[in-house]
C-alpha positions in Angstrom: 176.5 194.7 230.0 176.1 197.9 231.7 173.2 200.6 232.0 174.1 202.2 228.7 171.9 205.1 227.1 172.6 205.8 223.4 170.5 208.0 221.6 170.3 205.7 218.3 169.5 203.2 220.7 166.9 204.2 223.0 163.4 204.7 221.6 162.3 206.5 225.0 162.0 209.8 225.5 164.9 210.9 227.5 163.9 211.9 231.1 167.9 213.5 231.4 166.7 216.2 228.3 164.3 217.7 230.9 167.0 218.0 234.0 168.6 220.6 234.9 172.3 221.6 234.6 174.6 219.8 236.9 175.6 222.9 238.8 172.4 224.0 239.5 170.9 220.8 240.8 173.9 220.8 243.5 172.8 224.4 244.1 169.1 224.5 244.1 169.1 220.5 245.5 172.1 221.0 247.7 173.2 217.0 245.9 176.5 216.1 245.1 177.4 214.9 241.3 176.9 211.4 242.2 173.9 211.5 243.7 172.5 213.7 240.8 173.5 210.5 238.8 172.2 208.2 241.0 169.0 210.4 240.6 169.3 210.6 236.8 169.9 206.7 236.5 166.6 206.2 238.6 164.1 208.6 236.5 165.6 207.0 233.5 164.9 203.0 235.0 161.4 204.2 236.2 160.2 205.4 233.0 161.8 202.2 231.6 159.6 200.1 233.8 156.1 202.5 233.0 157.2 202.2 229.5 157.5 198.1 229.5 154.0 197.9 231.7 152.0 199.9 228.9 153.9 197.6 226.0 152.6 194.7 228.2 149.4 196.2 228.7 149.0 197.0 224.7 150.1 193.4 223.9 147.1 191.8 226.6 145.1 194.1 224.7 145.6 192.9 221.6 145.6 189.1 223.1 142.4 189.2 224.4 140.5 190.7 221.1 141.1 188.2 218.9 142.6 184.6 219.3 144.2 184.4 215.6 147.5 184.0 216.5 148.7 185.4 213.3 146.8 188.8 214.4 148.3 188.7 217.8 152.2 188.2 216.4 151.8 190.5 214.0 150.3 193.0 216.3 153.4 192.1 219.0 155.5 192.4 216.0 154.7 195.6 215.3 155.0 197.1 219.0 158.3 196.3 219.3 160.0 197.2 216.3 158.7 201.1 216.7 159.6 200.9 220.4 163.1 199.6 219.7 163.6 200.8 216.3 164.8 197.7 214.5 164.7 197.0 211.0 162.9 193.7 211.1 160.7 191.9 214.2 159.5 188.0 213.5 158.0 185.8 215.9 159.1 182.0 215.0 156.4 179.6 216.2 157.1 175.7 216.5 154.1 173.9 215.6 154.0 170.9 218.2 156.7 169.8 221.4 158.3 167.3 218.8 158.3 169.9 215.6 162.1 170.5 214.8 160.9 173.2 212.1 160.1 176.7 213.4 157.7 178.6 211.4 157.5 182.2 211.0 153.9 183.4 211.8 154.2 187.3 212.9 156.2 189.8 211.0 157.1 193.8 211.3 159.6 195.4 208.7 160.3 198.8 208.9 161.9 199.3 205.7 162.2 197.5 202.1 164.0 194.6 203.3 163.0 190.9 202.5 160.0 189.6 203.7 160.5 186.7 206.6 156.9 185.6 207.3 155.8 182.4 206.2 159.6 180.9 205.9 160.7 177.6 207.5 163.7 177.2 209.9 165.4 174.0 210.7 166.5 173.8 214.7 168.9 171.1 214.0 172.4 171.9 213.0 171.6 176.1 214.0 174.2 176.8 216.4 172.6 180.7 217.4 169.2 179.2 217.7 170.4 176.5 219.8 172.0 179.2 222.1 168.8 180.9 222.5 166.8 178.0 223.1 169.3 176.5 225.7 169.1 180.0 227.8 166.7 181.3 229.8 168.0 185.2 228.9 167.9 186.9 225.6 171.0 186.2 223.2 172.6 189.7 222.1 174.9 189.2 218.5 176.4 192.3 217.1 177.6 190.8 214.5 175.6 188.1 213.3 177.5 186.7 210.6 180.3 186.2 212.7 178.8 184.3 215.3 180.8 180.6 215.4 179.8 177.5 213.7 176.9 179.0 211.4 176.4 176.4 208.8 176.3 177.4 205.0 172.5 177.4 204.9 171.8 179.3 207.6 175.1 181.9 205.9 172.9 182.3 203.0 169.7 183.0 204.9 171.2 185.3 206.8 172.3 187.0 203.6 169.3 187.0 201.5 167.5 189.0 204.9 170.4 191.2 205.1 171.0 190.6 209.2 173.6 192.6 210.5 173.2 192.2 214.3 170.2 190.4 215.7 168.6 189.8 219.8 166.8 186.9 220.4 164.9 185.2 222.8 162.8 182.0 223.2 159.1 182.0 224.6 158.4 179.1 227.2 155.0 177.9 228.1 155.1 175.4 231.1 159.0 174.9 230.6 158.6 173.9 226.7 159.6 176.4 223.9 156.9 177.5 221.9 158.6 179.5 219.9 161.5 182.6 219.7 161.2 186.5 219.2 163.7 187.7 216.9 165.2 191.4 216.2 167.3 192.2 213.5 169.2 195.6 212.9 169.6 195.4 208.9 171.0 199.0 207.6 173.9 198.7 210.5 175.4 196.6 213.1 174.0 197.5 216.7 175.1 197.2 220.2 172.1 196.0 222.4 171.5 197.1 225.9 170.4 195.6 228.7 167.3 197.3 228.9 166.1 196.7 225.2 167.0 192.6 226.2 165.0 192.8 229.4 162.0 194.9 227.8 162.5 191.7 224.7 162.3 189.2 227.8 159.3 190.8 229.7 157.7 190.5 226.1 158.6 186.8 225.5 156.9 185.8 229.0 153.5 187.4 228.0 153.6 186.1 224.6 154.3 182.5 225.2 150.7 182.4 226.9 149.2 183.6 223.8 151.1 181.4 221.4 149.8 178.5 223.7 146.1 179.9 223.7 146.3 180.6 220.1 147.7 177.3 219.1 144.8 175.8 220.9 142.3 177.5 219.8 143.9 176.7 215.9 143.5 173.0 216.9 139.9 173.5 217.4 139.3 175.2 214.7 141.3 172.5 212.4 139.0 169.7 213.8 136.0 172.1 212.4 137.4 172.8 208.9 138.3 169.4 208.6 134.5 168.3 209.9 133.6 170.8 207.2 136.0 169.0 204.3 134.5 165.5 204.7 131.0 166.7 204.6 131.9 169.3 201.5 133.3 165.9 199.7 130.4 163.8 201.3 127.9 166.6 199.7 129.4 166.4 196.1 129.3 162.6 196.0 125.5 162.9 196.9 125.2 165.9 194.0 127.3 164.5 191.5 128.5 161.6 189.0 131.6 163.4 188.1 134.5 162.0 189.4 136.9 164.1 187.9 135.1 167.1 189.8 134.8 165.2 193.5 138.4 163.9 193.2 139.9 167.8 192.1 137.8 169.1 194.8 139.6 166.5 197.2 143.1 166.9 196.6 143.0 171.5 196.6 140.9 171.2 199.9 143.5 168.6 201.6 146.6 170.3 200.3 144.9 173.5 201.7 144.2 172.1 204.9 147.3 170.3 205.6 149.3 173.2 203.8 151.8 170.7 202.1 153.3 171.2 198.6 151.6 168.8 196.6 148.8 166.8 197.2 148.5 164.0 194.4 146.2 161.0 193.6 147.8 157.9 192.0 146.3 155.3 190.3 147.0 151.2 189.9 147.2 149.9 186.3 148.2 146.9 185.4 151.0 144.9 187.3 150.9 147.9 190.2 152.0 150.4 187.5 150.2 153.4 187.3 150.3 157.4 186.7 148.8 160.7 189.2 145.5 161.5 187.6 144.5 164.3 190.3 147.4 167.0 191.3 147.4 170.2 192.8 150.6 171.9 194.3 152.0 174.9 195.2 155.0 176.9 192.9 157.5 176.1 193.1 157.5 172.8 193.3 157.1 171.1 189.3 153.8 169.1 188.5 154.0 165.4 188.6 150.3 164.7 186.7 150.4 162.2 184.1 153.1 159.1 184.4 155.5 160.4 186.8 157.8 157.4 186.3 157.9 153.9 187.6 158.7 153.2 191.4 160.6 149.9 190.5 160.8 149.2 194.7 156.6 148.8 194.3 156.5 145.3 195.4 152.8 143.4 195.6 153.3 142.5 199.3 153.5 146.3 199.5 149.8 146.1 197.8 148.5 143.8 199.9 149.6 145.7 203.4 148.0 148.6 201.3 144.7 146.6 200.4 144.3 145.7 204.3 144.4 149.5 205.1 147.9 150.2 205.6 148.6 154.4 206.2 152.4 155.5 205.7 154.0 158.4 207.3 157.5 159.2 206.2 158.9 161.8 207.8 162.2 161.9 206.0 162.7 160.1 203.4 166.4 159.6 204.1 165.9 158.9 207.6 163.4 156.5 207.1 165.0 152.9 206.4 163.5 152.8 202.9 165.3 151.1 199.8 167.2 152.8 198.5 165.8 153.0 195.1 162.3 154.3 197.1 164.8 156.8 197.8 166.3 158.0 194.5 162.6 157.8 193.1 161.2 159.7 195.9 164.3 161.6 195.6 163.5 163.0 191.3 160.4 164.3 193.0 161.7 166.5 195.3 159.9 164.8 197.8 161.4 165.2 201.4 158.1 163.8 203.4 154.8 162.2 202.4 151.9 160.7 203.9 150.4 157.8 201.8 146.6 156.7 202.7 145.2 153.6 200.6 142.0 153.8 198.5 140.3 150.6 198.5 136.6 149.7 196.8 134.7 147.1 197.9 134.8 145.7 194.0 135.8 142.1 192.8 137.7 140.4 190.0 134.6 139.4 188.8 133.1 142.7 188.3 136.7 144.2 187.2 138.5 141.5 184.9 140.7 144.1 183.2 142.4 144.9 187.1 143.0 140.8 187.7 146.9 141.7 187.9 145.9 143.7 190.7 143.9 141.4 192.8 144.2 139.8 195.7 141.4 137.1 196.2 142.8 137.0 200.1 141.4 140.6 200.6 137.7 141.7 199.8 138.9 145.3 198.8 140.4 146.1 195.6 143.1 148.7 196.0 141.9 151.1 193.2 145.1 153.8 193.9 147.0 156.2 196.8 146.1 159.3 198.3 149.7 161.0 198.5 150.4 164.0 200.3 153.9 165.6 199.4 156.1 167.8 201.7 158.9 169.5 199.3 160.0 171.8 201.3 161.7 170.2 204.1 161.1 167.4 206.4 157.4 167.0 208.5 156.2 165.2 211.3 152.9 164.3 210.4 150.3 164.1 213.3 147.8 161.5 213.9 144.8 163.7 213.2 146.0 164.6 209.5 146.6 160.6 208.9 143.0 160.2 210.2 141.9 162.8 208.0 143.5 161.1 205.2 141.7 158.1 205.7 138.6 159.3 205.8 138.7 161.3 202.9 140.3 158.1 201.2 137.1 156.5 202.3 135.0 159.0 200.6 137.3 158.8 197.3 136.3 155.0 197.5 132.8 155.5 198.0 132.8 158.0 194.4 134.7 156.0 192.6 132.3 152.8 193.1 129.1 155.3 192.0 131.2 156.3 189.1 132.0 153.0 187.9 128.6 152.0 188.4 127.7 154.7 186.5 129.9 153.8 183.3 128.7 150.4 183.8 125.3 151.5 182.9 127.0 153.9 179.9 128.2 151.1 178.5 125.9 148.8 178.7 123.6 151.5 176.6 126.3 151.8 174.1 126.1 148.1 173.6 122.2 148.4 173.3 122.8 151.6 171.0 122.4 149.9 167.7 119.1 148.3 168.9 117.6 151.5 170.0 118.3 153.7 167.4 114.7 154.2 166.2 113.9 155.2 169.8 116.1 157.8 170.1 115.2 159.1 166.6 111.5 159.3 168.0 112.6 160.5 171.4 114.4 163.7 169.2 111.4 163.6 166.8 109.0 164.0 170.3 111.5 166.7 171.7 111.7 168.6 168.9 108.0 168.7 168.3 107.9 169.6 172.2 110.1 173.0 171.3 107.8 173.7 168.4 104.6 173.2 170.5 106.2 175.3 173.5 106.9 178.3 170.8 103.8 177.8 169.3 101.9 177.7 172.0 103.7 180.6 173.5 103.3 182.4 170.0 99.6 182.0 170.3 99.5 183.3 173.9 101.2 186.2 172.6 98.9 186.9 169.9 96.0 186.7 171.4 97.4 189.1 174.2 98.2 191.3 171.7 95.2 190.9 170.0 93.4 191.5 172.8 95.4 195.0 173.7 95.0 196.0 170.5 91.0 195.7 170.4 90.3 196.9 173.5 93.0 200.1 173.0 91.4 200.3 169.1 87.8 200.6 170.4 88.4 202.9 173.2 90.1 205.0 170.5 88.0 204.8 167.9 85.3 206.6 170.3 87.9 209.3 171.3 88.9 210.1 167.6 85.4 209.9 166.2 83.8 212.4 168.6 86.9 214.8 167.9 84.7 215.8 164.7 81.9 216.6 166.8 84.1 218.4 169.3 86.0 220.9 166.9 82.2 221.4 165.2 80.9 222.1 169.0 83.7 224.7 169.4 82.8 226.8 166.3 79.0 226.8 167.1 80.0 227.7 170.5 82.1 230.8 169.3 80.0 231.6 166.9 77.0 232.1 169.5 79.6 234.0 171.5 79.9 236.5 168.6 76.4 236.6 168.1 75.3 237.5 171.4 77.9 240.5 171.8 76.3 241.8 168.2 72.6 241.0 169.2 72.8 242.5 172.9 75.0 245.1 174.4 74.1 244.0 177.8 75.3 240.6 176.9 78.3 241.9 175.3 79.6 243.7 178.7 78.6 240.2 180.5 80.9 238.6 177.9 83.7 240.8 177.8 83.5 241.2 182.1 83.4 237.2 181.7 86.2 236.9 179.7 88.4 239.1 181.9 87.8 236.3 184.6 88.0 233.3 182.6 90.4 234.1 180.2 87.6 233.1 177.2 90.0 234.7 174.3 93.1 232.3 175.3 90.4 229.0 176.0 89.1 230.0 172.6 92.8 230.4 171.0 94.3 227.6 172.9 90.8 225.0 172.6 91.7 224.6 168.2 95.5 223.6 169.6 94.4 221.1 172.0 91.8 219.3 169.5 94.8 218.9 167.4 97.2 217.3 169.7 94.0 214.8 170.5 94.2 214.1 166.8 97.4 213.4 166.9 97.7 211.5 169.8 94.8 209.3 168.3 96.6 208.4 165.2 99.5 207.8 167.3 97.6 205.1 168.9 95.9 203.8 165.9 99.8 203.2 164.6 100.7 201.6 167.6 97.9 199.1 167.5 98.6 198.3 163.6 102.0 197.7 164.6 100.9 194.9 167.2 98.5 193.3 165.1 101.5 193.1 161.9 103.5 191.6 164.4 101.2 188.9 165.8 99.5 188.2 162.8 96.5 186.1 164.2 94.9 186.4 160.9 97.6 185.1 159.0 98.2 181.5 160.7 97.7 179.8 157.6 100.4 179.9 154.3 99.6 183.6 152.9 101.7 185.9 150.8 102.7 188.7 153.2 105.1 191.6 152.7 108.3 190.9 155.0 109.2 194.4 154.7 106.3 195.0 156.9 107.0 192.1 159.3 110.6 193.1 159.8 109.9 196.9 160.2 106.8 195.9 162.7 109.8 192.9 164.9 111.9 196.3 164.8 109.6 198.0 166.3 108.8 195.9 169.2 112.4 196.4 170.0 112.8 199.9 170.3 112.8 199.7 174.4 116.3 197.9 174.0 118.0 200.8 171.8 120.5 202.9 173.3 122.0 206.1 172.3 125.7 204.5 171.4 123.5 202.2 168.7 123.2 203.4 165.1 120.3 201.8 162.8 120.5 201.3 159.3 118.0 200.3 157.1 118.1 199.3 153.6 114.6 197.5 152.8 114.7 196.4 149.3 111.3 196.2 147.1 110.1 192.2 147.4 107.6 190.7 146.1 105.0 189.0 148.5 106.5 185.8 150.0 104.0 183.0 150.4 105.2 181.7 154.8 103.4 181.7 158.1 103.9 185.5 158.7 103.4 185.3 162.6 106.4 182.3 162.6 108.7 184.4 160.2 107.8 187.5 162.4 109.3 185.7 165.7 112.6 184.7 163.7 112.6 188.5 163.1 112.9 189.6 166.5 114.9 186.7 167.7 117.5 187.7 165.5 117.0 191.6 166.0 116.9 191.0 170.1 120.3 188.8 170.0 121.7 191.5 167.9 120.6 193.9 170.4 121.7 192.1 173.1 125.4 191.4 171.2 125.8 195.7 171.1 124.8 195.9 174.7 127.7 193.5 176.1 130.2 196.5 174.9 130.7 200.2 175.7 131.5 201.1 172.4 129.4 202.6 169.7 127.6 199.8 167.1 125.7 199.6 164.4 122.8 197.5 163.7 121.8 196.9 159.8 119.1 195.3 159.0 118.6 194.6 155.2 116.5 192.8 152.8 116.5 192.5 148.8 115.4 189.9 146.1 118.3 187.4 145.6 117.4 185.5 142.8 114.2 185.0 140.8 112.7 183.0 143.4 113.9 183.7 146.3 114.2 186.5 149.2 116.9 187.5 151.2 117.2 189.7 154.8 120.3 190.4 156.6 120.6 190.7 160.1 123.9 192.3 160.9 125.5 193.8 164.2 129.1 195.4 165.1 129.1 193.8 168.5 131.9 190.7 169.8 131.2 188.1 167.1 130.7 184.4 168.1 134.5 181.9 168.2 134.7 180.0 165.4 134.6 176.6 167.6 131.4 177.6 168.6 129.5 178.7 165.7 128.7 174.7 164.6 126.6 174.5 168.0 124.6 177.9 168.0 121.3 176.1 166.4 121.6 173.6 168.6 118.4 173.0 171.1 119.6 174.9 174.8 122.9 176.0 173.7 123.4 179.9 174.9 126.2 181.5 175.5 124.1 184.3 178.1 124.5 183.7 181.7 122.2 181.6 183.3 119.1 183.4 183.2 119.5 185.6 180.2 118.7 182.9 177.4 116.9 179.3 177.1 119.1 178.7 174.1 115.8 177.9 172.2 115.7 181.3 170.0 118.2 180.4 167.3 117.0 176.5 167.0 113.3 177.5 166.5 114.6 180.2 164.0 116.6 177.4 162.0 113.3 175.1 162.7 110.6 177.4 161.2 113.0 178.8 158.4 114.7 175.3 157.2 111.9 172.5 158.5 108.7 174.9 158.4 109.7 177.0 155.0 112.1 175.5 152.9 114.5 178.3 153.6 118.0 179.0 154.2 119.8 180.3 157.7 123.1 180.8 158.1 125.7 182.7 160.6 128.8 184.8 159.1 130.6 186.0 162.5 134.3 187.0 163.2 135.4 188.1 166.8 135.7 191.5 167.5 134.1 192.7 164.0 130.8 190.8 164.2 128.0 188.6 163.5 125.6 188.6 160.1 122.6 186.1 160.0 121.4 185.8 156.8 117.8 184.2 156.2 116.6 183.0 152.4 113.2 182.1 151.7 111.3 180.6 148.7 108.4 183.2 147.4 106.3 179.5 147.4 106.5 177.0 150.3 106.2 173.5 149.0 106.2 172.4 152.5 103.0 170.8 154.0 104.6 169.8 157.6 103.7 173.0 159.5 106.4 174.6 162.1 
């Protein structure tokens, strides 16, 4: 092609814009029209080269801060579509020499056209990408979809990215192709020049280096995270019993690291028959967990190769000699390559008799199932490092599956022992539920005598304050009342006083000292309040049955509370007139504020405004009823069966012990002879209502 300078085509600045006019260059240069040419054409090939140097030099730049190779493309990407104006730069990288798959791993798209990055392209049977990998130049197509002999496939993907013309070339490191730069004009068909090819090939050079440096330094780093897997697998056997949590955590972390479609494990039943109990795959490819159908070619000389260790790579499944009903089954899959690694456990018939169709006494393993990683896509060559990884991780499965079965092993021999044990475990719930009521009251008792404390220490120190506030205010009128005096008595005096009072300010002391005695007063009684408040609340002197006014012990567990309201919280209080209720007040004064603080608690987990209503009225003759309801989210329905249950919370771990509710059901149903029950819809609610007998019959104390 020749030199050819189009101004849609060129990105650079034009050197020619800045010339002069022809006629004056001859006549202040004394230069004939073709050497004013040959003068243009060099400026114009100079700049060309300073502008390909500082592309080179931003491109090093970019290599040598970072060795993520997706970084670097994208960066390169990027650099050339604005310096070319394209519609769409992507760098395809091939992932080994023997890889007939180019992946794209760099992308730049100037406009809304359809993302390339991540997609797959097949070598074999690509006619333009043969061209460019067989040349050592760039291959220039103006119109791409005419180019001869493109198949169907590659018709279609051409199509769906909306390439109209397209320059290509292919990046060589030591003679091999890496991998192949791409441009793509989208909103037209484009001539390219030979300058925009050679800056493309001066680009290719540098960046075969990185993809070479970068792929390197991706193999380390996939020999680390794949260190890292084993011991993340080896940690949860150590940490765990659950199998169907170790084996989960297996298959997401392999598919992840080998980035295949599906990654399944399959397990033997009888007569090597079976189903995939552990899945996890990518969309769109369909899951396969459960019974995925019978492989009818599964022979047990196909076990036994298995059982010694046996790893299979297929790398397509058509190409790969197998039956051909391995084929049509692999086939319903959409499987086009999978790696198959054995899981063997060192178990025998003996200790497994319902597995006998499955064993081998030859062999000393049993092969429990396969670890089966699914390519869906297209074809793979699987490398030897992913097949090693595959076995090792197999090895771990094996290794969690034997603890797990030991582990059921000892289940059921307790189930067997169950119905001999029974009157242990009804002590060993007897002895744990007395543990929770000793833990309560001993933490009740703690309290109390805290608060007991407090409130004798505060009550004593106040008692002094409040009963020399008499004696104060009686102080202050004899005071004035000598004041007065000594004015009358003495005019000498009553200058002192009245030049005494213009310093000290004696008429506002004596105005302001009546005010000040007042607000002590009040203050006082505050704190006497406060301190009968604590004492109703722990009730130290009411440990034994005594008929106490609940009214008073609700109003006091309220009270206590009154840090944890908020502005958007409306109280409403309806205390009925009871009669005194014979109970252990300080017990019934802890179900109180459990119920209150989770009430609390259930209008703090919203925004909205609530309401909190506390209510309490005589029921029947002989029995008393208070209500504990709030407007906050309401408990599910499948839940509400477990929420007296010893340690069951729904808080976060660290907001609740899950003990409040089961000592409220313990000290009002065991301890009292009462009646607790939850009334709760989602979104509208919960209501506890508690009912107690005015007389406990009941002698067993809480």
């Amino acid at each position: 092609m020749s030199l050819k300078i189009q101004e849609h085509e060129n990105p650079w600045q034009r050197v020619t814009s800045r010339l002069p006019e022809s006629e004056n260059w001859r006549q202040e240069e004394s230069l004939s029209l073709p050497e004013v040419d040959q003068q243009k054409a060099l400026i114009v090939q100079m700049q060309q080269q300073v502008q390909l140097s500082n592309l080179l030099n931003q491109i090093n730049n970019e290599i040598r801060s970072t060795l993520d190779i997706e970084e670097i493309l994208t960066s390169a990407c990027r650099l050339l579509g604005q310096a070319l104006e394209c519609s769409r730069v992507s760098i395809l990288v091939k992932e080994s020499n023997t890889e007939k798959t180019l992946v794209t791993r760099g992308e730049y798209n100037a406009g809304d056209y359809p993302i390339q990055l991540g997609m797959k392209v097949l070598m074999t049977d690509n006619p333009h990408l043969a061209a460019v990998v067989s040349q050592q130049e760039s291959l220039a197509v103006t119109k791409f979809l005419d180019f001869p002999g493109l198949n169907p496939q590659t018709r279609k993907i051409a199509e769906a990215l909306e390439i109209k013309s397209m320059v290509a070339v292919a990046t060589r490191y030591q003679g091999q192709v890496n991998g192949i730069i791409g441009l793509h004009q989208c909103d037209r068909e484009r001539e390219w020049t030979d300058w925009e090819r050679q800056l493309l090939e001066g680009v290719a050079s540098q960046l075969a280096i990185a993809i070479n440096q970068a792929k390197l330094y991706s193999k380390t780093r996939r020999q680390a995270e794949r260190e890292s897997l084993l011991r993340l697998i080896g940690n949860q056997i150590r940490s765990t019993l659950d199998l169907e949590t170790i084996l989960q955590t297996a298959v997401r972390e392999v598919r992840q690291m080998l980035q295949c479609d599906r990654v399944i494990i399959y397990q033997f039943q009888d007569n090597w028959q079976g189903k995939v109990v552990v899945e996890d795959m990518v969309i769109p490819w369909p899951s396969i967990l459960g019974d995925m159908g019978a492989d009818k070619c599964f022979r047990g000389d196909y076990a036994d190769l298995y059982q010694q260790g046996r790893v299979k790579a297929i790398n397509d499944i058509f190409n790969a000699g197998l039956e051909p009903c391995h084929v049509d089954f692999l086939d319903r899959l959409q499987v086009k390559a999978n790696l198959i690694v054995p899981i063997v456990t060192s178990r025998t018939e003996e200790s497994y008799p319902e597995t006998a169709g499955n064993y081998n006494p030859k062999f000393p393993g049993r092969l429990w199932g396969l670890l089966i990683a699914h390519e869906c896509r297209d074809t793979r060559n699987w490398e030897r490092q992913e097949m090693e990884l595959l076995s090792q991780i197999a090895n771990q499965m094996a290794i969690a599956i034997q603890q797990a079965e030991l582990y059921s092993q000892v289940q059921d021999a307790a189930v067997k022992s169950q119905a001999q044990t029974q009157q242990l475990q009804a002590a060993l719930e007897e002895l744990r539920s007395a543990q929770q009521q000793l833990i309560q009251s001993e933490k009740m008792s703690g309290l109390g005598q805290m608060v007991a404390g407090i409130a004798h220490e505060i009550n004593n120190a106040n008692n002094f304050i409040h009963a020399n506030l008499f004696h104060a205010q009686e102080y202050f009128k004899a005071l004035n009342e000598a004041l007065e005096l000594a004015g009358k008595a003495c005019p000498e005096a009553a200058e002192a006083i009245v030049r005494i009072n213009e310093e000290l300010e004696l008429d506002y002391i004596r105005e302001d000292f009546g005010k000040l005695l007042n607000s002590m007063r009040e203050g006082s009684g505050r704190i006497r309040s406060i301190v009968m408040t604590l004492r109703n609340f722990s009730r130290l002197d009411h440990a034994e049955l005594k008929a106490v006014d609940l009214n008073e012990g609700l109003e006091s567990s309220f009270l206590m509370l009154q840090n944890k309201l908020k502005t958007h919280i409306k109280i409403d209080k309806q205390y009925g007139s009871l009669p005194p209720v014979q109970c252990h007040a300080s017990q019934i004064n802890q179900v109180f504020y459990n119920l209150i603080d989770n009430a609390l608690d259930a209008l703090q987990s919203t925004s909205k405004p609530g309401e909190l209503t506390i209510r309490s009225w005589q029921s029947e003759p002989d029995w008393v009823t208070i209500s504990v309801r709030d407007t906050g989210t309401g408990i599910p329905a499948e839940i509400q069966d477990k929420i007296f249950d010893p340690f069951f919370t729904t808080k976060p771990v660290g907001k609740g012990t899950g003990l409040g509710l089961s000592v409220c059901y313990q000290v009002i149903v065991q301890a009292h002879g009462g009646k607790l029950s939850c009334v709760s819809q989602v979104g509208e609610g919960t209501e506890f209502i508690v009912e107690l007998p005015l007389t406990n019959q009941r002698t067993v104390s809480a």
